[in-house]
N, C-alpha and C positions, 0 to 999 in steps of 0.2 A: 562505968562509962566506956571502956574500952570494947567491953561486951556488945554495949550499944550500939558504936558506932562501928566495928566488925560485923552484926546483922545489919545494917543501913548498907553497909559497901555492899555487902553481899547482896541484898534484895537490889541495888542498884544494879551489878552485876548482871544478876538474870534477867532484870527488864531491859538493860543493852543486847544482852545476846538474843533475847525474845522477837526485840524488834528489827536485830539486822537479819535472822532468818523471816518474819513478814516481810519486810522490804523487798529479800531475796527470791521470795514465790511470788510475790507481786510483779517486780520487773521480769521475772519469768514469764509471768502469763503475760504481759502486754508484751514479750518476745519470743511468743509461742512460735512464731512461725522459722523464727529464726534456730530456736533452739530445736525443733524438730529435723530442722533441713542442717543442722550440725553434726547429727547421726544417720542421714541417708547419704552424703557427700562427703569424699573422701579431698577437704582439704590443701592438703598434702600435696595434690597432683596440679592445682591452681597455680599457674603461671604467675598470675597478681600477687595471691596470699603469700606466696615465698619471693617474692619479687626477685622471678627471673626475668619481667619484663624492666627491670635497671642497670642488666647487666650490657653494658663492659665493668658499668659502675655497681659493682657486688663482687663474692668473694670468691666466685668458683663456679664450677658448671660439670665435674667429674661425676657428681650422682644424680643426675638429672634424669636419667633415662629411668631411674630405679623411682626417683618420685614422680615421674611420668607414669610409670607402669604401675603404680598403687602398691608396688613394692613397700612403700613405708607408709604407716596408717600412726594414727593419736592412740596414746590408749583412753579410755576413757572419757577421766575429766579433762583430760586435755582438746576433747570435743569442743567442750563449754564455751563460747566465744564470750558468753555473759559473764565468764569468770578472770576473761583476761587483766580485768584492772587490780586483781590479786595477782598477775603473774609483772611485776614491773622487770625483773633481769630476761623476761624475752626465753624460758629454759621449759622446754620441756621433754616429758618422756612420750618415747614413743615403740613400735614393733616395727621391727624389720625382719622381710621373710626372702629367702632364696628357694628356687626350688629344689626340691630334694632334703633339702637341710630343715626345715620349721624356720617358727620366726624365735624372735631373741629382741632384748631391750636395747635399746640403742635411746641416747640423748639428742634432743635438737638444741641450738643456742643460732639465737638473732646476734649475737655479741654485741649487745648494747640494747639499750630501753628502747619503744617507739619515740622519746625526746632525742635522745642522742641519735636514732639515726637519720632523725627529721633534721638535725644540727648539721649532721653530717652531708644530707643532699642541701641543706642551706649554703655552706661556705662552699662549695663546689660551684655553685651556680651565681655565688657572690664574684668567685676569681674567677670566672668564664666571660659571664656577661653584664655583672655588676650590680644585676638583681637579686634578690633571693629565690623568684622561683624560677624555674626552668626545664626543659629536658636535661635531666642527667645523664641518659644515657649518650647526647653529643655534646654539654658541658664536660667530662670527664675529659675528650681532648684536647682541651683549651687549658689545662689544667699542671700542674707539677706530674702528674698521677702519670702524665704522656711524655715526659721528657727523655725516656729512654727506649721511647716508639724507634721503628727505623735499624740501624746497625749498629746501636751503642752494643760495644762485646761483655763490659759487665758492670755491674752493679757494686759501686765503691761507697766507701763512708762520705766522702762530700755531699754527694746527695740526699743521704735517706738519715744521716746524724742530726738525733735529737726529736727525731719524728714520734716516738713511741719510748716505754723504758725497753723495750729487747734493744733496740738501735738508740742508747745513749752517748755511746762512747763505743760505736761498731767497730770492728776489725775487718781488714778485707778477708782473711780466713775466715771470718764469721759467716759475711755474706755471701762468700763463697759458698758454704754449706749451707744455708737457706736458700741461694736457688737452686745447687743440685738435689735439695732433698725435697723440693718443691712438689705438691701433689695434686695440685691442680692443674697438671700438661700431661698429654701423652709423652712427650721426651724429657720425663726427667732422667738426670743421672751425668746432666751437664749443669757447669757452675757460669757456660753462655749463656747472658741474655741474649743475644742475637738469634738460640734457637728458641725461644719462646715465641709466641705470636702475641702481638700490638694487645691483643683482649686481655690473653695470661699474665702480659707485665703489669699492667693497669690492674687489675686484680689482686695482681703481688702485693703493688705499691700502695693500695687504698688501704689492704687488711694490714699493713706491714702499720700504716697510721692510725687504723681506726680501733682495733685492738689485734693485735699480732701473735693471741692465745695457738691459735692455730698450726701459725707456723713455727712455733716453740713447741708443740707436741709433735710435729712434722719434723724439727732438724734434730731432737734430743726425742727419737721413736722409744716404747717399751721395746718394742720388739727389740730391740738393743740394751735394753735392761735401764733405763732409763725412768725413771720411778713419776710418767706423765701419764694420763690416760690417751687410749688410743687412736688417732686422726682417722676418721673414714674416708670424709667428702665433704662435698659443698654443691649447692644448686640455689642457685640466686644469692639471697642474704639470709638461709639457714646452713647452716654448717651440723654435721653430726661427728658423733664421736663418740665410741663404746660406753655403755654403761658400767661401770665399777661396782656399786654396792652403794648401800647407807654411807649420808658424809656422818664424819666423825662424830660430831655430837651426838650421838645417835647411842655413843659406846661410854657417856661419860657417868653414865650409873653403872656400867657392866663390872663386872664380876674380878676385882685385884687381880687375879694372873692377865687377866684380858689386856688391863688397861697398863697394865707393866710394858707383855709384847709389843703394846700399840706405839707406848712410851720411844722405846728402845729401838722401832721401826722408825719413829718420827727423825730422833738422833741420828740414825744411820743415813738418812735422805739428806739431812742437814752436813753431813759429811762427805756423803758422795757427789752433792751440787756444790760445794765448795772443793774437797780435791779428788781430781780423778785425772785418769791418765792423758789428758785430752786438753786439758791445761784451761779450759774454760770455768770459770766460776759464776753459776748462775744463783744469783741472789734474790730471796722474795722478798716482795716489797710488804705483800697483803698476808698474812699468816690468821687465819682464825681457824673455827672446827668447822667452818662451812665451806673450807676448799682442801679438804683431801677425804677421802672414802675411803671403805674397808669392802676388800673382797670379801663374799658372802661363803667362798670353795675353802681360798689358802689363806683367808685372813689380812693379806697382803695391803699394808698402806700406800695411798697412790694420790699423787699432787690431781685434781682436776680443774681449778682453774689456775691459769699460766697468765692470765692477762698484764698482771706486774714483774715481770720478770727483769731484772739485767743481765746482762750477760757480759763476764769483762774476761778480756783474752789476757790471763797474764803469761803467754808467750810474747805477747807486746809489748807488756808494761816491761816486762825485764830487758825487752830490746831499748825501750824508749828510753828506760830511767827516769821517770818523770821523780820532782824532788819527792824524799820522804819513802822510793816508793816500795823497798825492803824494810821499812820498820813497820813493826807488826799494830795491824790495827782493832783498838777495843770499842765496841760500841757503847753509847751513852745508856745507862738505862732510863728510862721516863716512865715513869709513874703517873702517868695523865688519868687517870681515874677512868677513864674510859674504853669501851672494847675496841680490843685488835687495834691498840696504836704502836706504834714503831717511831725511834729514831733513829734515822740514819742519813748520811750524805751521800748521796748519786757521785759526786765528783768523787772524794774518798774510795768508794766502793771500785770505782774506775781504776785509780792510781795506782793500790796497793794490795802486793802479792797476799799477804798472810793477812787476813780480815775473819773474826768471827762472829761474822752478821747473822748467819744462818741459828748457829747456835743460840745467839741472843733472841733471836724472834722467834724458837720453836719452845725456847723454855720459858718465857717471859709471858708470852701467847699462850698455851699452849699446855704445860708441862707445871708451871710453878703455881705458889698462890697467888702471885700477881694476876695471872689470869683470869679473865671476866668472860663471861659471854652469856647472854639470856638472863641475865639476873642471877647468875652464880658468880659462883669464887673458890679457887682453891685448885683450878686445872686438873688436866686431866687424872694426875696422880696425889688427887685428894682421898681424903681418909684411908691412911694404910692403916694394916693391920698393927694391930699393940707391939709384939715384938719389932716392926719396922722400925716404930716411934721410938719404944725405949732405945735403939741402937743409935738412933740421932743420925748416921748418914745421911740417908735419902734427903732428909731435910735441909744439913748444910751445904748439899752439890746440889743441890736445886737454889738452894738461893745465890751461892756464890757463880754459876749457873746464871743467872734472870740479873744480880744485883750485887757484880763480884765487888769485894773489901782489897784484892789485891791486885799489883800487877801483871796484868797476863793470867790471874783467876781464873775467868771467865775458859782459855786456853785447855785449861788442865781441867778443870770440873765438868766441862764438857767431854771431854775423854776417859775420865774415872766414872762417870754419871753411865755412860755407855755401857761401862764393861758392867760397871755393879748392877744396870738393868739387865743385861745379857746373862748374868748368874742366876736372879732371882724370876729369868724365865726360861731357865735351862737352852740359851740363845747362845752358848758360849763357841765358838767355834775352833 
């Protein structure tokens, strides 16, 4: 019976795949004309298609000359306009070329679906004029977005708390450092808004609501050793940002020494966003294998999307003392059966110094066999080798790790887990 019904799925199988490749030639040809004029036109350099023509209301305008100048082209399928309703996160890759140098891959992101950012010019046009549609690009004055139009000197937590998880529980150091590391002005390097211009703030302030990935790879640079991938630019509502390599999943069959280093990369991100000299602890909210990538040269694991981040200044909380806010905090594990879920509290995460969020959602996620993604199980550092197994380690710091038995477990398994992967990949420093 089994037999049976194993050929029936299977033959059903192939006649679904059979027929969404007909379908797919079909609305090809009746979109012949379109699909031909996707490979003669460069895109890219369309005022509309990147909706520079919504800017004050968009995220930038620093690489605009360069998508003006065909500077930056699709690769490929990313030509395919008939294939956009496969692309719903709005991401693609693309080449960028300077002269002299060749071209190199470069990522574009819309940062958000065409839903969300049809939502997005809805409410804008709702608190302007009371409709939903509208000119966005003079609904955005009439809006919060313009409130610090004029000679407000700087950008505090009263205003922008709560807007996004980067700004949950802002610090004015914080905001400090997001507008002088801001990259979308010729005069960055001041933490005045008064030198910005009326467009640049508005800019600031939409991306800082609408998803504020951006400027989380802008205030926490690699180039500073910061374990984010690297901000280029903005022209209208595409944003670019270097390519990294294959995300993760990508490595989760690869080869036991592989996925040891990858392990033991993961851990060390998860300890340098929570402590570092800088006294910010940035927490991710979204942990799966589809937001961090592997350099293709040094191997190098690298966060690429940022869009859930928090960030809490525990230079604050230790000034505040808010209650509670020295005892150390253990996250919940949940076992919800489903992928890349998390629990945790935003307020918690806010209040208190010594938190081990990170470790909990990179071994839970990620590392343990609670870990799910695609129809697997077992995370990244499934099936070791026999002598792994018989030594029984690995297994009980990964769980105690994901689903500690003791107090402050979690703490120390996450530290022992570190070093014992840093031996078994000659990482030891």
């Amino acid at each position: 019976m089994w037999r049976l019904l194993t050929l029936k799925f299977g033959r059903l199988y192939r006649c679904l795949k059979f027929l969404f490749v007909v379908s797919l030639l079909v609305f090809t040809l009746l979109n012949t004309h379109s699909f031909i004029a996707s490979f003669q036109k460069n895109e890219l350099a369309d005022r509309r298609f990147i909706s520079l023509n919504k800017c004050p209301a968009c995220f930038g305008t620093s690489w605009c000359r360069k998508f003006m100048n065909g500077q930056i082209t699709f690769e490929t399928w990313g030509r395919f306009r008939i294939l956009d309703f496969l692309n719903v996160k709005n991401v693609y890759f693309a080449q960028y070329g300077e002269p002299r140098e060749g071209a190199r891959r470069i990522v574009l992101k819309r940062l958000g679906s065409n839903q969300e950012l049809a939502d997005m010019d809805q409410k804008v046009c709702k608190r302007a004029t009371g409709r939903p549609r509208c000119d966005v690009t003079q609904a955005i004055y009439k809006t919060q977005f313009s409130r610090l139009n004029g000679e407000v000197r700087l950008l505090t937590p009263d205003v922008v708390e709560g807007w996004s998880d980067l700004v949950h529980c802002p610090s004015q150091r914080l905001l400090d450092r997001i507008v002088r590391r801001y990259a979308e002005t010729k005069d960055s390097g001041s933490f005045l808004m008064k030198n910005l211009k009326d467009s640049e703030r508005m800019q600031l302030l939409l991306t800082l609501a609408f998803n504020p990935e951006p400027l989380v790879f802008q205030s926490f640079p690699s180039d500073e050793g910061w374990p984010f991938a690297k901000y280029l630019g903005a022209c209208g509502r595409m944003v670019a940002v270097n390519y990294v390599g294959n995300e993760l999943w990508n490595f989760y069959n690869a080869p036991w020494e592989k996925r040891v280093d990858l392990a033991w990369q993961l851990l060390e991100i998860a300890e340098q966003l929570t402590n570092n000299d800088f006294e910010f602890a940035l927490y991710l909210l979204d942990v799966s294998f589809d937001n961090f990538a592997v350099g293709p040269r040094d191997g190098k694991v690298i966060v690429i999307d940022a869009e859930n981040v928090i960030v809490a200044d525990k230079r604050l909380i230790k000034q505040n003392k808010p209650p509670n806010w020295d005892v150390w905090y253990e996250s919940t594990f949940d076992d919800c059966g489903k992928e890349a879920c998390l629990s945790f509290s935003k307020e918690v995460l806010c209040s208190r110094v010594t938190v081990d969020h990170n470790y909990y959602a990179i071994c839970q996620n990620l590392l343990s066999k609670y870990a799910t993604w695609r129809g697997t199980t077992g995370g990244l550092l499934h099936s070791p080798p026999a002598e792994i197994v018989r030594a029984g380690r690995l297994e009980a710091l990964l769980e105690e790790c994901a689903h500690p038995k003791k107090q402050y477990g979690r703490f120390q398994a996450a530290r022992e887990l570190r070093d014992y992967l840093a031996k078994l990949s000659n990482n030891v420093r």
